[in-house]
C-alpha positions in Angstrom: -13.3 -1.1 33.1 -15.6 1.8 31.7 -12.9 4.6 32.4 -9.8 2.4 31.0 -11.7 1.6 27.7 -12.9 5.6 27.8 -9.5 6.7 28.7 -7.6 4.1 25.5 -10.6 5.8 23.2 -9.1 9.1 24.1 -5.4 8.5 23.8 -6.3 6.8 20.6 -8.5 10.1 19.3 -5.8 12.1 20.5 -3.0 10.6 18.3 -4.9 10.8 15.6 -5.6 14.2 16.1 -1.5 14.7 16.2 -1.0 12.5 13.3 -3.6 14.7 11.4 -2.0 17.9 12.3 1.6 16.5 11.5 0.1 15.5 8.1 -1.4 19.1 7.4 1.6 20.9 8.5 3.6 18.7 5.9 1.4 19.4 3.2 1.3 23.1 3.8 4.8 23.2 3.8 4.9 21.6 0.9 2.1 23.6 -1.1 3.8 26.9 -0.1 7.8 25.7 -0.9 6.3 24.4 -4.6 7.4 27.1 -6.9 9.1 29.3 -4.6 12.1 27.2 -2.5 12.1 24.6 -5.1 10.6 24.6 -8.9 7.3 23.3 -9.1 8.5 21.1 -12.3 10.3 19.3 -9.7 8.1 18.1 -6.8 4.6 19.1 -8.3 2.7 20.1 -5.3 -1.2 18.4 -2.9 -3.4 20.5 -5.4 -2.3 19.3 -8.1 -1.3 15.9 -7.5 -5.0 15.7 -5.9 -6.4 16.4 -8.9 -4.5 14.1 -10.9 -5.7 11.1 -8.5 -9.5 12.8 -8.5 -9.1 12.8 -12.9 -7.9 8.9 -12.6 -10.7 7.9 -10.3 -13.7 9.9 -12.3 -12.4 8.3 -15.7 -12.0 5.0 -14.3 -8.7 4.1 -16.0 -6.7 4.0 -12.6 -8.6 0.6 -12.0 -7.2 -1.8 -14.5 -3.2 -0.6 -13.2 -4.4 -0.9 -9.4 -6.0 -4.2 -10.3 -3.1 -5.6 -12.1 -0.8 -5.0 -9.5 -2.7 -6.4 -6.7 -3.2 -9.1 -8.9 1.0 -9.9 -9.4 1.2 -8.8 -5.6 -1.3 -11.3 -4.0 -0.5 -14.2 -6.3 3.5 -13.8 -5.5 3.2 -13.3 -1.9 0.8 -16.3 -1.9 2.9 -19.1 -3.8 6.0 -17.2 -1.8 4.8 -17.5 1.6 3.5 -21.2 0.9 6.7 -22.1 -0.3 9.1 -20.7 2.1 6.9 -21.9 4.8 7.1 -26.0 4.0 10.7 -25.6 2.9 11.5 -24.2 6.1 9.6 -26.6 7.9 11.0 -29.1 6.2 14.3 -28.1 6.9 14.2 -27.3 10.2 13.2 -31.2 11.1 15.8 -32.1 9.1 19.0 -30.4 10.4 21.8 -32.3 9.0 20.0 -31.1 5.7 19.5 -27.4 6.7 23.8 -26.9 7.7 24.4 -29.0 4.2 22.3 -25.9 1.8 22.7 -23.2 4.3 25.6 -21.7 2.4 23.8 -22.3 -0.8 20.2 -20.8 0.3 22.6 -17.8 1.6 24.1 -16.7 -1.5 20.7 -16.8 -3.5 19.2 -15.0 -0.7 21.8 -11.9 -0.7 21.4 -12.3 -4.7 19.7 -9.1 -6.0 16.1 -10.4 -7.5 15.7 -7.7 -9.9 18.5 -9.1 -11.5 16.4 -12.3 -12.3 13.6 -10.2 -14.2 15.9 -10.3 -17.4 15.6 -14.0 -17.3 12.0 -14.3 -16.0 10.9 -12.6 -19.2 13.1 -14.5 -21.6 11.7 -18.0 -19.6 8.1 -16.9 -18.8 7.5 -13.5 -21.2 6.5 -10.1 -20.4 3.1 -11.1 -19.0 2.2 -11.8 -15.2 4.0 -14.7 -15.2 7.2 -13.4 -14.8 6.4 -11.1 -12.3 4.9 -13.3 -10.2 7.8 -15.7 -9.9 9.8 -12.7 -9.2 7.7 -11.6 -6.3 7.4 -15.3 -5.0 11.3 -15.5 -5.1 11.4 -12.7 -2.4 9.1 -13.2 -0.2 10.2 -17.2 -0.3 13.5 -16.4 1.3 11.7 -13.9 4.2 9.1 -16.5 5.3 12.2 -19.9 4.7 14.3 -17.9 7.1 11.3 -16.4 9.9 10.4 -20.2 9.9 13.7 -21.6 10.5 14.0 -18.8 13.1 10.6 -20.1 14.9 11.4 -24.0 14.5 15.1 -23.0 16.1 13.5 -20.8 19.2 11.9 -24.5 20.3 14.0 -25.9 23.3 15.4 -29.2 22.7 15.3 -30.5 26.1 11.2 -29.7 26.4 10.7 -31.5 23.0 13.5 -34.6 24.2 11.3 -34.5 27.3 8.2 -35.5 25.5 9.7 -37.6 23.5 10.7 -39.9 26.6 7.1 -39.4 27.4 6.2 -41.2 24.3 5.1 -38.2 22.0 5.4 -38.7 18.3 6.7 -35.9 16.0 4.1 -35.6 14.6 2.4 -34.3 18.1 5.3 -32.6 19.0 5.1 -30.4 15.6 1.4 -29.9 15.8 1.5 -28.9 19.7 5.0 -27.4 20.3 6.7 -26.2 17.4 3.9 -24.8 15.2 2.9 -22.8 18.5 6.2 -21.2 19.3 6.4 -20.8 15.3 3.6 -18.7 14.7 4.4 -15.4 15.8 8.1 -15.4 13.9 5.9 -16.7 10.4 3.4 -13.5 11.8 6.1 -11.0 12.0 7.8 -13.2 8.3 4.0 -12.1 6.9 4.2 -8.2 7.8 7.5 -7.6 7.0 7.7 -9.8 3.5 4.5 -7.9 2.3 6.9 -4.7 1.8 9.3 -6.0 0.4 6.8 -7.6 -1.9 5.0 -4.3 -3.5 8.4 -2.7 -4.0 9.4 -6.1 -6.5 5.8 -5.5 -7.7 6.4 -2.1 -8.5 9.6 -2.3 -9.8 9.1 -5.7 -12.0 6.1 -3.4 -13.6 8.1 -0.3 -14.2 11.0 -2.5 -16.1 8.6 -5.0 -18.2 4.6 -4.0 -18.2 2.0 -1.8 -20.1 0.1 -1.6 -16.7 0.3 -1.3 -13.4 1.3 1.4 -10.6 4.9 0.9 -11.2 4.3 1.3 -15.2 2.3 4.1 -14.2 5.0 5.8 -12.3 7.9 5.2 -14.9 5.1 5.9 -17.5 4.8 9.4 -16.2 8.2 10.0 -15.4 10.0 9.8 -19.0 7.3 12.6 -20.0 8.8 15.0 -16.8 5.5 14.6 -14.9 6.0 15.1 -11.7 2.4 15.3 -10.3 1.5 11.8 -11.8 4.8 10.2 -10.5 3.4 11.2 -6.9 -0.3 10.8 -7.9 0.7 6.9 -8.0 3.3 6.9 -5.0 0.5 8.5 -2.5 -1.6 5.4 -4.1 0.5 2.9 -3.2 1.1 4.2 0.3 -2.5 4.5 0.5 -2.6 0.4 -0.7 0.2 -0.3 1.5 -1.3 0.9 4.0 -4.8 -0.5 4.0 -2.6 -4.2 3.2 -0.6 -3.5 6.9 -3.7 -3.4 9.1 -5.3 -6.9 8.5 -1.2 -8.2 8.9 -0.9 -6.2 11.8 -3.9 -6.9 13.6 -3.4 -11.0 13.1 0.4 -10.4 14.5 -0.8 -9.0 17.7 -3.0 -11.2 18.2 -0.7 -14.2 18.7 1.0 -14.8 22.0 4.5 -15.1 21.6 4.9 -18.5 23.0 8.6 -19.6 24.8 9.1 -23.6 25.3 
């Protein structure tokens, strides 16, 4: 047990080490073709855009855009995920129902959500309202359809079988389908939670006075190309650190086949 654990510690020390180097052989590349393959006004280059990031943090004022996106993120993905969970649920013990809006939650689905934000601000204003509702509207259809995927993975004859031994739906949902649901609404969670900062991002670069995507549009009608990716290497870094808990709750449930 001693040597597998030490042997996983050093496969894992090792790919960081590799990442690292990967990472450092990007940036160098980068630092060196700045100003001499392609014009510095263009793609900027790691000292400067450092610095930019280092000014932000010592002054303070990166805060209140970091905050306010987190803030639309969190409360979209939340009302979202709620939603598109007990809809889908609901739906998938009704199936008659499901087949009768299927075409209709289809078409709003492939609809383009950005192209909502017009009316979201005309309904709702320019405030956080809006972009919430946006948000909520994307990440509603990820977790309607990774629920209906888990409630449809259920097999019927296992659940008809319990039924001739007396179970009640209720039961059945509580100790057959939620199981075998979990790990599709898992794997809904980590892969709605992209697609959530981009319509966070986006929403805040077309209608806000703060935020990382007002940020990045902020500093890219004044041709500044170190604070456009002095924001983008902050969301990555936000993205990022938002993955792990996701990820770790994903792998820790059992993909379960009835």
């Amino acid at each position: 047990m001693a040597s597998r654990v030490a042997e996983t510690t050093e496969m894992r020390l090792s790919t960081i080490g590799q990442q690292a180097v990967v990472l450092a052989v990007v940036l160098a590349a980068w630092y060196f073709a700045s100003g001499t393959v392609i014009p510095a006004f263009y793609i900027s280059d790691p000292v400067r855009i450092s610095g930019v990031i280092v000014g932000w943090f010592s002054s303070g004022s990166i805060w209140i855009h970091i905050g306010a996106t987190m803030l639309t993120l969190f409360l979209g993905y939340a009302v979202g995920a709620t939603l598109g969970i007990v809809v889908g649920l609901l739906l998938g013990l009704s199936p008659r129902t499901e087949r009768v809006l299927a075409p209709f939650i289809a078409a709003l689905y492939g609809l383009p959500k950005v192209a909502l934000l017009p009316l979201l601000v005309i309904l709702f204003g320019i405030g956080l309202l809006s972009k919430v509702v946006l948000v909520a509207s994307v990440v509603f259809f990820l977790l309607l359809y990774a629920t209906l995927g888990g409630m449809a993975d259920v097999d019927r004859d296992t659940m008809d079988g319990l039924r001739l031994m007396g179970a009640t739906e209720s039961e059945i949902v509580r100790k057959v389908r939620v199981p075998v649901m979990l790990p599709w609404i898992y794997t809904g969670f980590r892969t709605s939670i992209g697609y959530a900062l981009t319509t966070t991002v986006v929403s805040e670069a077309l209608s806000s006075n703060r935020g990382l995507g007002f940020l990045i549009e902020h500093a890219a009608v004044q041709f500044n190309a170190a604070g456009v990716f002095a924001a983008v290497v902050i969301l990555l870094a936000l993205s990022s650190v938002i993955m792990v808990p996701l990820a770790m709750l994903e792998s820790r449930m059992k993909p379960t086949k009835l």
